[in-house]
C-alpha positions as CSV (number, residue, x, y, z in Angstrom):
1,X,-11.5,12.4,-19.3
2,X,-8.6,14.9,-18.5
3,X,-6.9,16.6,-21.4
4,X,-3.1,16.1,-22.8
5,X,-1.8,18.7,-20.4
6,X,-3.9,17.2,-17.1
7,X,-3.0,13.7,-17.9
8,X,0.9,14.4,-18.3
9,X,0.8,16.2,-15.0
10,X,-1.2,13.3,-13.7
11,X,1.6,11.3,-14.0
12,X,4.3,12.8,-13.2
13,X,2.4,13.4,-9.9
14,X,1.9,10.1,-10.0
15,X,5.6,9.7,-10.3
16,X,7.2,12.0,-8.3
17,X,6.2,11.0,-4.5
18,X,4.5,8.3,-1.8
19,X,0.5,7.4,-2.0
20,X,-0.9,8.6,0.5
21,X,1.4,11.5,0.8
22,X,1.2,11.7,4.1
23,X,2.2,9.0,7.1
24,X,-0.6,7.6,9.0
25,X,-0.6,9.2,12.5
26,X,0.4,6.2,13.9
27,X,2.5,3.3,12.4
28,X,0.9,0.5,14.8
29,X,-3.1,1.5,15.0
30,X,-4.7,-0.4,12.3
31,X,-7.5,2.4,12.4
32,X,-5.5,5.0,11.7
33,X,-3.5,2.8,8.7
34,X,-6.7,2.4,7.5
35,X,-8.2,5.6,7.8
36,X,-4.9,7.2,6.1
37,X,-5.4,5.0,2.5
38,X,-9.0,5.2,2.5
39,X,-9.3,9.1,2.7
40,X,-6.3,9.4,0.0
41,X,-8.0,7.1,-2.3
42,X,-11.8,8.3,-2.2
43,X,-10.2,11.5,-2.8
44,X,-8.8,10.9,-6.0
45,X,-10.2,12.6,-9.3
46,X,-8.5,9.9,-11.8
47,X,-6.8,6.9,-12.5
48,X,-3.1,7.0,-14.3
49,X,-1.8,4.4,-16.6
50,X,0.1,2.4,-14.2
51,X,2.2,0.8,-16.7
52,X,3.4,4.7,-18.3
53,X,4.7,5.2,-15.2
54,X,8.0,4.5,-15.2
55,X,10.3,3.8,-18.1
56,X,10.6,-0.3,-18.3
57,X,12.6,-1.6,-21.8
58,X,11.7,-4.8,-23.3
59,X,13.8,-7.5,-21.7
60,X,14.8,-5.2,-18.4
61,X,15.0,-6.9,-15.4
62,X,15.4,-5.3,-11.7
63,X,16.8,-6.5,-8.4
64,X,13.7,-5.7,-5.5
65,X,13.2,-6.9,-2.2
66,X,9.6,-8.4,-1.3
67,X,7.4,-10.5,1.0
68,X,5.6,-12.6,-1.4
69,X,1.9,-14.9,0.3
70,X,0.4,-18.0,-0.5
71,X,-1.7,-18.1,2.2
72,X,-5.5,-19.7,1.1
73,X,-7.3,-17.0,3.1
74,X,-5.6,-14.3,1.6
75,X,-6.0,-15.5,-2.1
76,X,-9.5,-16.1,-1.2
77,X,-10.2,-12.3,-0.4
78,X,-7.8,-11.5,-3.0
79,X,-10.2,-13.4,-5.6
80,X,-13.1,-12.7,-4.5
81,X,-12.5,-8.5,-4.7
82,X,-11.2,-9.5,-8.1
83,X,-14.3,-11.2,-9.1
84,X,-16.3,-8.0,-7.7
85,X,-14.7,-5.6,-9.3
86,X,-15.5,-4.3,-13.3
87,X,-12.4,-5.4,-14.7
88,X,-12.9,-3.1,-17.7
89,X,-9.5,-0.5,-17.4
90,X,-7.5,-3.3,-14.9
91,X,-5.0,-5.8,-14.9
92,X,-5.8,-8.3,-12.0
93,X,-2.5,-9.6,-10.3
94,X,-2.4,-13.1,-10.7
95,X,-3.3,-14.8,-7.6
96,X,0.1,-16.5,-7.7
97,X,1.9,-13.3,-7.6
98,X,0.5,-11.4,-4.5
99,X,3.2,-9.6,-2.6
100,X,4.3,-6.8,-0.7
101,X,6.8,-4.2,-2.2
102,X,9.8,-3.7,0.4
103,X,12.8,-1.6,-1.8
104,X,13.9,-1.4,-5.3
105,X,17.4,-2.0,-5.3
106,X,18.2,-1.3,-9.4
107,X,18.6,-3.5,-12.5
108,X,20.1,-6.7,-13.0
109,X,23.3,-6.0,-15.9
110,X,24.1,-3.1,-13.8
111,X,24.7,-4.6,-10.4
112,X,27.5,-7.3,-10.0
113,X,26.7,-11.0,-8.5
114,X,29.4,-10.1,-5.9
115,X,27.4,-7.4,-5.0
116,X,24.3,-8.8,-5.1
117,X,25.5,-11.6,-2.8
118,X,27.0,-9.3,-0.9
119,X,23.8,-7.0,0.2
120,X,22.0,-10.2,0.6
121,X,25.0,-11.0,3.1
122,X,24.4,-7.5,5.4
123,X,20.7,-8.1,5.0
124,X,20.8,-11.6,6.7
125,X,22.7,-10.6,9.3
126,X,20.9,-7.5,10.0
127,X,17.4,-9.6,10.1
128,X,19.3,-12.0,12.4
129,X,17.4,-11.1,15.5
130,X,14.1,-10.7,14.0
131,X,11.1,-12.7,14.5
132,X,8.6,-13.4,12.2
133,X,5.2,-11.7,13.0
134,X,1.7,-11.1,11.6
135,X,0.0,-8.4,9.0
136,X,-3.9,-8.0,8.5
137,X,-4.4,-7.6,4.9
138,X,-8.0,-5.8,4.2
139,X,-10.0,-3.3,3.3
140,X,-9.6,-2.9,0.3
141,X,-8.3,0.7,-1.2
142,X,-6.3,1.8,-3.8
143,X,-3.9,4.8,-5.1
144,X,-4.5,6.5,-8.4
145,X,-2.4,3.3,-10.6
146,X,-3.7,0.3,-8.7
147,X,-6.2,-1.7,-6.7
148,X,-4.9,-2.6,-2.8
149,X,-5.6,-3.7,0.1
150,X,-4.6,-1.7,3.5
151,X,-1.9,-3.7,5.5
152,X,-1.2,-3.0,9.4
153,X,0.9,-2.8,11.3
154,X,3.4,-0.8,10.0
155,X,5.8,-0.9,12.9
156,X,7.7,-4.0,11.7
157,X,7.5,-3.5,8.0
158,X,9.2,-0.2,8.6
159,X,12.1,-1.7,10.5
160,X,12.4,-4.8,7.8
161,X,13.1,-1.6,5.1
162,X,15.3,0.3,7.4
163,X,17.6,-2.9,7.8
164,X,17.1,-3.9,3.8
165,X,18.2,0.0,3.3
166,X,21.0,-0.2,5.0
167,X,22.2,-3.5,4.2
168,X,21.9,-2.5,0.4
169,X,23.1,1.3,0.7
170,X,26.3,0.2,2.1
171,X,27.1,-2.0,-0.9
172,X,25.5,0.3,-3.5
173,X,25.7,3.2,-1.7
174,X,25.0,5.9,-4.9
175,X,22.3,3.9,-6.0
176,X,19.3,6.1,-5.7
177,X,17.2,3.8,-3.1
178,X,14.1,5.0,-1.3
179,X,14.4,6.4,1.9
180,X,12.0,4.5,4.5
181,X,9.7,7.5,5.3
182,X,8.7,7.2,1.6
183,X,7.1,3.3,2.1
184,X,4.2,3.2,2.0
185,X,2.9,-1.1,2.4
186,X,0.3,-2.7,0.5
187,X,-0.7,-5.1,-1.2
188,X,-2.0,-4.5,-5.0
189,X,-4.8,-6.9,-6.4
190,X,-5.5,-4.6,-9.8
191,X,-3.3,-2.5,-11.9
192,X,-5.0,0.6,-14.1
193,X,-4.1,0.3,-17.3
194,X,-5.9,3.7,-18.9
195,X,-6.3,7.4,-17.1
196,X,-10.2,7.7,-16.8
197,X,-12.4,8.7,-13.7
198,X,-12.0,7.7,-10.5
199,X,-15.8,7.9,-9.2
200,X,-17.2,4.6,-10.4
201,X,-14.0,2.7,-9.0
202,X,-14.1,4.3,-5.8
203,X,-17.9,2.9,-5.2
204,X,-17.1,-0.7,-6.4
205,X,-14.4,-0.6,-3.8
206,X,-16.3,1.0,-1.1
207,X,-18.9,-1.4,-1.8
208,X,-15.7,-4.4,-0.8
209,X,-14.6,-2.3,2.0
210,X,-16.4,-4.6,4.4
211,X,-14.9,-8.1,2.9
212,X,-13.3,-9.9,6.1
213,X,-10.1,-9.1,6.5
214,X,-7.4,-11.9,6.8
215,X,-4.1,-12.1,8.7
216,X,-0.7,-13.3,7.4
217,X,2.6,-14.4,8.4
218,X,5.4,-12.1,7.5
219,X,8.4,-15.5,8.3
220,X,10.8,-14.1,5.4
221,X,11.9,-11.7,2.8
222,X,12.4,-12.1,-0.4
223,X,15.2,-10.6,-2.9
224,X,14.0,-11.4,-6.4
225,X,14.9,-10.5,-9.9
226,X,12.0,-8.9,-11.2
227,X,11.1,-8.8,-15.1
228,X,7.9,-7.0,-16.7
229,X,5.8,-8.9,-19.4
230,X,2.7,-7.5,-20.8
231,X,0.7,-5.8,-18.0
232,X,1.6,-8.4,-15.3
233,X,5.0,-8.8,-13.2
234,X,6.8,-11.7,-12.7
235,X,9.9,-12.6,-10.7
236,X,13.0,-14.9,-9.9
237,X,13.9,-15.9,-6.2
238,X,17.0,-14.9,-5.7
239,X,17.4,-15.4,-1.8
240,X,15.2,-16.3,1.1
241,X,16.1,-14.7,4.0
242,X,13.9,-16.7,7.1
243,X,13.2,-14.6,10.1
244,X,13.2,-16.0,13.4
245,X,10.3,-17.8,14.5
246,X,8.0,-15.9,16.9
């Protein structure tokens, strides 16, 4: 177990930048997606506290844009990693909350409906003339807060944040959004919810690593309104924006 000083810098590591840190070498070679997460994650030392991460009141509640699934395959693999995994030091996302994280955009109180309408506006039209396409979700992997599965491609995720970006930096444009080269897709099955080592987790995932991955239909975005309760996240639609059917 690391020591007061270790874990604090843990998490401010933890904090402070992308996992991996590094791009993939390519954004549209599923080997290479893959290879980039795995190496990052089987080289970790410890898990962080995913939940003392970031500053979240009681009763806060944030604006975010996502790709949420209900696809059966995909909450099939999704359960049965779950059920494979020692869930002793994780919080297991709820099958009815799988989803990909696009953008933060920033807390509900502090943005106005106008606005919020208004980004939701510039997105639509700036997803007008894109078509819906397909992810493969699997293997499984993980950063130093969470169990998650690899997604590829990441040629048209990237262009749905560059257009959600923009469409939401020219409304808000001193709100302090993340830049695209900082995405990093995924899609988390498991939260940590203590710091301890990472050697035993890395083998139970490893030993999932060769689950069948499953293929998805990316056909909208989501902006939702996003509140924490007690280790789990749970959210509001606040606009469906289709995409264009392929």
């Amino acid at each position: 177990m690391p020591d007061g000083q270790d874990s604090k810098q843990m998490i401010r590591d933890a904090r402070s930048g992308s996992f991996p840190e590094s791009l993939p070498t390519s954004l549209s070679d599923r080997r290479s997606i893959c290879e980039n997460d795995w190496s990052a994650f089987r080289n970790i030392k410890h898990t962080v506290d995913h939940w003392s991460r970031n500053e979240w009141p009681s009763g806060r509640e944030v604006f975010y844009w996502y790709l949420t699934f209900r696809n059966p395959e995909l909450i099939d693999l999704a359960q049965l990693c779950q059920n494979s995994l020692e869930s002793d030091g994780f919080d297991l996302v709820p099958l009815d909350g799988l989803h990909i994280t696009i953008l933060r955009i920033g807390n509900y109180g502090e943005i106005s409906q106008e606005e919020i309408q208004a980004i939701a506006d510039g997105a639509k039209a700036g997803l007008s003339d894109i078509e819906s396409f397909d992810l493969t979700v699997g293997p499984l992997a993980g950063s130093r807060g969470a169990v998650r599965f690899t997604v590829s491609p990441w040629t048209e995720l990237f262009r749905l944040h560059r257009i959600l970006e923009a469409a939401t930096r020219k409304v808000l444009p001193d709100l302090p959004i993340a830049s695209t080269q900082r995405f990093r897709p995924h899609l988390g099955i498991g939260y940590s919810n203590r710091q301890q080592e990472a050697a035993q987790l890395i083998k139970q995932v490893a030993s999932l690593r060769d689950a069948t991955p499953v293929a998805v239909q990316v056909d909208a975005v989501k902006l939702v309104r996003l509140r924490r309760e007690p280790h789990a996240y749970h959210w509001e639609d606040v606009a469906t924006l289709a995409l264009k059917p392929s």
